[in-house]
BAKE-742916 format. One line per 3 residues: number of its first residue (from 1); for each residue x, y, z of C-alpha. Coordinates in steps of 0.5 Angstrom, whole numbers, padded with zeros to 4 digits. Example, Ala and Ser with C-alpha at 12.3 -4.5 7.8 and 13.67 -1.06 7.14 Angstrom:
1 = 0025/-0009/0016  0027/-0002/0014
//
This chain:
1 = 0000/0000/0000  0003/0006/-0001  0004/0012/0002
4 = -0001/0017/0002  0002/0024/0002  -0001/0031/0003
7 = 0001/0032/-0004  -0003/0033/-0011  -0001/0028/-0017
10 = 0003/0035/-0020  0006/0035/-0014  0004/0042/-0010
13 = 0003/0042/-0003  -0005/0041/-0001  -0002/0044/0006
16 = 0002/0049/0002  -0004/0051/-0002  -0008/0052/0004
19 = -0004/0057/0007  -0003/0062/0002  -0011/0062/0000
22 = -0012/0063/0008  -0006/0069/0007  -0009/0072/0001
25 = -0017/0071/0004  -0014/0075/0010  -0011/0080/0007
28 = -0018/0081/0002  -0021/0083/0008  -0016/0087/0011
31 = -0016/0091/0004  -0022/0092/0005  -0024/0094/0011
34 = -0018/0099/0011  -0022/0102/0003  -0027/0103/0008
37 = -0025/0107/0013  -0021/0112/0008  -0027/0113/0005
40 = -0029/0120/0005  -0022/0122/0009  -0019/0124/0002
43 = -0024/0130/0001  -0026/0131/0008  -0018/0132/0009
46 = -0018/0137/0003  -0025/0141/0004  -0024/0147/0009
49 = -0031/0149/0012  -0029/0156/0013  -0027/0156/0005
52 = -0034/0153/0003  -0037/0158/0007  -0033/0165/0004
55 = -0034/0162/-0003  -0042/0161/-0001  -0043/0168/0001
58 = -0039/0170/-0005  -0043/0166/-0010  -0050/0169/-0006
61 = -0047/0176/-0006  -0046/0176/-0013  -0052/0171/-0016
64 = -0056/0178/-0011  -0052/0182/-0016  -0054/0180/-0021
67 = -0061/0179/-0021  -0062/0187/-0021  -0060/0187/-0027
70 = -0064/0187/-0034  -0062/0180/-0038  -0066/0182/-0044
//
Protein backbone atom coordinates (compact mmCIF):
# COMPACT_ATOMS: atom_id res chain seq x y z
CA UNK A 1 0.00 0.00 0.00
CA UNK A 2 1.41 2.84 -0.65
CA UNK A 3 1.93 6.14 1.19
CA UNK A 4 -0.63 8.68 1.18
CA UNK A 5 1.03 12.16 1.06
CA UNK A 6 -0.45 15.54 1.32
CA UNK A 7 0.42 16.21 -2.22
CA UNK A 8 -1.33 16.55 -5.70
CA UNK A 9 -0.49 14.11 -8.52
CA UNK A 10 1.28 17.33 -10.20
CA UNK A 11 3.23 17.30 -6.82
CA UNK A 12 2.11 20.77 -5.23
CA UNK A 13 1.75 20.75 -1.41
CA UNK A 14 -2.38 20.75 -0.42
CA UNK A 15 -0.93 21.85 2.93
CA UNK A 16 0.99 24.71 1.06
CA UNK A 17 -1.97 25.73 -0.95
CA UNK A 18 -4.03 26.16 1.81
CA UNK A 19 -2.10 28.27 3.36
CA UNK A 20 -1.52 30.83 0.89
CA UNK A 21 -5.46 30.85 0.13
CA UNK A 22 -6.12 31.65 3.97
CA UNK A 23 -3.25 34.27 3.58
CA UNK A 24 -4.56 35.86 0.31
CA UNK A 25 -8.31 35.67 1.95
CA UNK A 26 -7.16 37.38 5.20
CA UNK A 27 -5.61 40.06 3.34
CA UNK A 28 -8.86 40.67 0.98
CA UNK A 29 -10.68 41.34 3.95
CA UNK A 30 -8.07 43.25 5.31
CA UNK A 31 -7.80 45.72 2.11
CA UNK A 32 -11.20 45.94 2.27
CA UNK A 33 -11.92 46.87 5.64
CA UNK A 34 -9.10 49.52 5.32
CA UNK A 35 -11.16 50.82 1.73
CA UNK A 36 -13.74 51.46 3.99
CA UNK A 37 -12.65 53.35 6.48
CA UNK A 38 -10.68 55.85 4.12
CA UNK A 39 -13.73 56.63 2.34
CA UNK A 40 -14.26 60.14 2.28
CA UNK A 41 -11.07 60.81 4.51
CA UNK A 42 -9.74 62.20 1.01
CA UNK A 43 -11.88 64.91 0.47
CA UNK A 44 -12.78 65.67 4.04
CA UNK A 45 -9.02 66.09 4.64
CA UNK A 46 -8.76 68.34 1.70
CA UNK A 47 -12.36 70.66 2.01
CA UNK A 48 -12.05 73.50 4.66
CA UNK A 49 -15.28 74.48 6.18
CA UNK A 50 -14.56 77.79 6.40
CA UNK A 51 -13.73 78.03 2.71
CA UNK A 52 -16.84 76.60 1.42
CA UNK A 53 -18.69 79.00 3.55
CA UNK A 54 -16.59 82.27 1.93
CA UNK A 55 -17.11 80.99 -1.52
CA UNK A 56 -21.17 80.36 -0.38
CA UNK A 57 -21.27 84.03 0.35
CA UNK A 58 -19.58 84.98 -2.53
CA UNK A 59 -21.48 83.02 -4.90
CA UNK A 60 -25.01 84.35 -3.11
CA UNK A 61 -23.50 87.98 -2.96
CA UNK A 62 -23.01 87.87 -6.41
CA UNK A 63 -26.14 85.64 -7.81
CA UNK A 64 -28.06 88.97 -5.47
CA UNK A 65 -26.05 91.09 -7.78
CA UNK A 66 -27.08 90.02 -10.71
CA UNK A 67 -30.33 89.56 -10.42
CA UNK A 68 -30.93 93.33 -10.51
CA UNK A 69 -29.84 93.29 -13.35
CA UNK A 70 -31.98 93.54 -17.01
CA UNK A 71 -31.12 90.18 -18.96
CA UNK A 72 -32.91 90.92 -21.88
Amino acid sequence: MAKQTNKTASGTSTQHVKQQNAQAAANKSQNAQASKNNFGTEFASETSAQEVRQQNAQAEAKKNQNSGKYQG
